[in-house]
N, C-alpha and C positions, 0 to 999 in steps of 0.2 A: 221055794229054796231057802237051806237054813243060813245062819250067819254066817257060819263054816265056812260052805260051800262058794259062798258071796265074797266073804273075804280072799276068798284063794283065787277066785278069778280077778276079784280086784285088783291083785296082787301081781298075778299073772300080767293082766294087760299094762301096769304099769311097768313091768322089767321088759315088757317088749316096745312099749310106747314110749315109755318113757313118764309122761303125764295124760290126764284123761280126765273128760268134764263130768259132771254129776249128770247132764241128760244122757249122753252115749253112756254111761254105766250103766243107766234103769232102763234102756234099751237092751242091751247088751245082757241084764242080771233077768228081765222082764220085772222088773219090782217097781216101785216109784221112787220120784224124784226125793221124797224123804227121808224113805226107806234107808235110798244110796247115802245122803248127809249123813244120817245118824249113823251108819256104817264108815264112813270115813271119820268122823270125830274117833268111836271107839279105835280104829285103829291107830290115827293118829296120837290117842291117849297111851298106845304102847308101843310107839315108836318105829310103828314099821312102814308110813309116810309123811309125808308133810301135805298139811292141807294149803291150799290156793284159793284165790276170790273164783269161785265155781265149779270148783275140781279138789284134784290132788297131781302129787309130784313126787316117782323116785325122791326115796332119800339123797341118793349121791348125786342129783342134778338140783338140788335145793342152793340156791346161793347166798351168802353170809353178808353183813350179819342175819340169821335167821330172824322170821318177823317173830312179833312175842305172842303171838297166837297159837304159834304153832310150837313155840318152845313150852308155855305154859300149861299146854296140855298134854305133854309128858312125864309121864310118870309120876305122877299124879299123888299117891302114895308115900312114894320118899321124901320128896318135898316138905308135904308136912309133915312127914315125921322130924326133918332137920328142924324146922320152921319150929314146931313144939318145942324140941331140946333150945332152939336156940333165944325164943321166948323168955325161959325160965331165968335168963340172965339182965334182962331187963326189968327195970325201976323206977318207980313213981320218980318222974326229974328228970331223969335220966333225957340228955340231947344226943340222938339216933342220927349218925349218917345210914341210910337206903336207896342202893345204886338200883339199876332196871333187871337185872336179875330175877329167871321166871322164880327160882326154889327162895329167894329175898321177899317177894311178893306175898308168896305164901305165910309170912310174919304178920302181913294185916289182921289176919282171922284171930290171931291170939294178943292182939295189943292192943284193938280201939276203945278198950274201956281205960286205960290209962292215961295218967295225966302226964303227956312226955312231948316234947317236940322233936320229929322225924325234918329231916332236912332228905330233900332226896330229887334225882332227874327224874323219875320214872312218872309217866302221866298217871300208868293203873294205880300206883300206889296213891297217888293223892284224889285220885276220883272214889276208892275204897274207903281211903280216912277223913274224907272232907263230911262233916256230921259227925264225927264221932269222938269221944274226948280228946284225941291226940292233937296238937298245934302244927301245922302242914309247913314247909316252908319249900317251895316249888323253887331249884334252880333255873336261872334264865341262860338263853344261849338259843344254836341251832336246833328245831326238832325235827328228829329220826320219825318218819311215819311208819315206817316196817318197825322198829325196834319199841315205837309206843314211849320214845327215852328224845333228853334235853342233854346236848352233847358241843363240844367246842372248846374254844381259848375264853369264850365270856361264861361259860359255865364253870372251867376249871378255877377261874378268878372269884366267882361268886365264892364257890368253896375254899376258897383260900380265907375270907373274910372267918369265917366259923370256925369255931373249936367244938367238938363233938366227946361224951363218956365214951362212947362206941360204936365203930362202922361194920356196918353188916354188908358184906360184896358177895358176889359169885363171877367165877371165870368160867373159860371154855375149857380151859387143862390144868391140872396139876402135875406136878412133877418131883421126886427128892431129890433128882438131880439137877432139873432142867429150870425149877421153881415153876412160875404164876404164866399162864400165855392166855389168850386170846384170840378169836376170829376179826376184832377188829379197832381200829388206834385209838377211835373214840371210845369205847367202852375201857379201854386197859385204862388212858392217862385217867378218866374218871373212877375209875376203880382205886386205883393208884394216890390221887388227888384227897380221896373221902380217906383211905387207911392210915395216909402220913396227917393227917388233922382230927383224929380219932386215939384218945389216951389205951385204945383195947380195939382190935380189927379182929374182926371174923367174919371167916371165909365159909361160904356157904356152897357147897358144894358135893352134890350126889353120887354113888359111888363109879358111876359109867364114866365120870372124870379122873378120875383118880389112876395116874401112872400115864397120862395123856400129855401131850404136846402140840400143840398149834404153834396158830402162823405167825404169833408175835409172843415172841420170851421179854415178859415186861416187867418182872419183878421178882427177887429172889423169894422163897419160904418165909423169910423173914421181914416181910411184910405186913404180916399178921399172926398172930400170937392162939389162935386157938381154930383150929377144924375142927367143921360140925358134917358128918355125913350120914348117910345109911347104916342099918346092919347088914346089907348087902355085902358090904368090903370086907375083905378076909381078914384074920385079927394078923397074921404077918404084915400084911400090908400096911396096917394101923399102924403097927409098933415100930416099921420102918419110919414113918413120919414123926412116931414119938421122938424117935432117935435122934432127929434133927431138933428137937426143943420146942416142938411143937405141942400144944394143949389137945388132944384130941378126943373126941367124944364121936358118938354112933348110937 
């Protein structure tokens, strides 16, 4: 059976089941247990499940905050393409806030040869720049084991200490009306916390956000002074954001 084929029944049993573990699928596909991983990774890379410790899971029964496994292996593509544009604006010196953010992460690959100090909750990030020229500085506080992120009132305080050139965030929505939201309070106030102690905030942020709303409206537009997105987003849509005085690049 080809991938196609694999995928559509995958696909299939998860809108009827709901969730489904990696042996009942290579039962089900008659393929192996491999086979079925590497088949949910691709798919989950294009967003049409969320992977589980042994399975997968409808998207719409996936519950938030989503873990960063399964975000970071979306879309894969855009990401770094924001990550590259958003690189370019960084500088030998240069002190980096970097929230837990999958499309933020994506900055590691184009920064570890610089001499800069990254201040940031995100465990991935500081396990990807620990060795590499960058100077780490791991905020402390409660750790989110699904989110892979350092979250709280002693994290928000640590950041307070710091003065940053520029924070680099990601949200769950954008909005021109609605501004900056979120799936969840820890991730906003630390989103929030990094852009107000940052002389230059940018939002990082892929086009499937953009015109979205979630479940906490946490900060106007003007929060952050420059979007970096896809060329996925239509140029209306762009120039709507320009409109409000925003820096925008794609």
């Amino acid at each position: 059976m080809n991938f196609q084929s694999r995928k559509r029944l995958i696909l299939q049993t998860l809108e009827q089941a709901g969730t489904a573990d990696v042996h009942e699928l290579a039962l089900l596909l008659q393929t192996s247990d491999m086979t079925v991983r590497r088949d949910l990774v691709e798919l989950a890379a294009q967003g049409l499940l969320y992977r589980t410790r042994g399975g997968a899971m409808r998207l719409d029964l996936a519950s938030t905050p989503v873990r960063f496994d399964n975000k970071i292996a979306q879309r894969v593509e855009q990401k770094t393409h924001i990550a590259r544009l958003a690189a370019e604006f960084i500088h030998e010196g240069d002190i980096m806030f970097m929230d837990c953010g999958s499309t933020v992460f994506q900055l590691c690959q184009f920064i570890r040869h610089k001499r800069i100090q990254v201040i940031t909750n995100s465990l991935p990030v500081m396990a990807e720049l620990l060795g590499s020229s960058v100077t780490v500085n791991l905020i402390g506080g409660e750790v989110d084991a699904a989110r892979q992120a350092v979250h709280g009132l002693m994290a928000e305080r640590h950041i307070s200490f710091y003065r940053a050139t520029r924070a680099f965030i990601g949200v769950d929505g954008v909005s021109a009306t609605n501004g900056l939201s979120a799936n969840s309070e820890h991730e906003a106030s630390t989103a929030m916390a990094m852009a107000q102690q940052a002389q230059h905030a940018y939002l990082l942020c892929d086009s499937s956000k953009l015109e979205q709303t979630k479940y906490l409206q946490f900060a106007p537009l003007t929060l952050v002074q420059t979007l970096i997105t896809d060329n996925d987003a239509s140029p209306e849509l762009l120039t709507m954001y320009r409109e409000t005085g925003l820096t925008v690049l794609s």
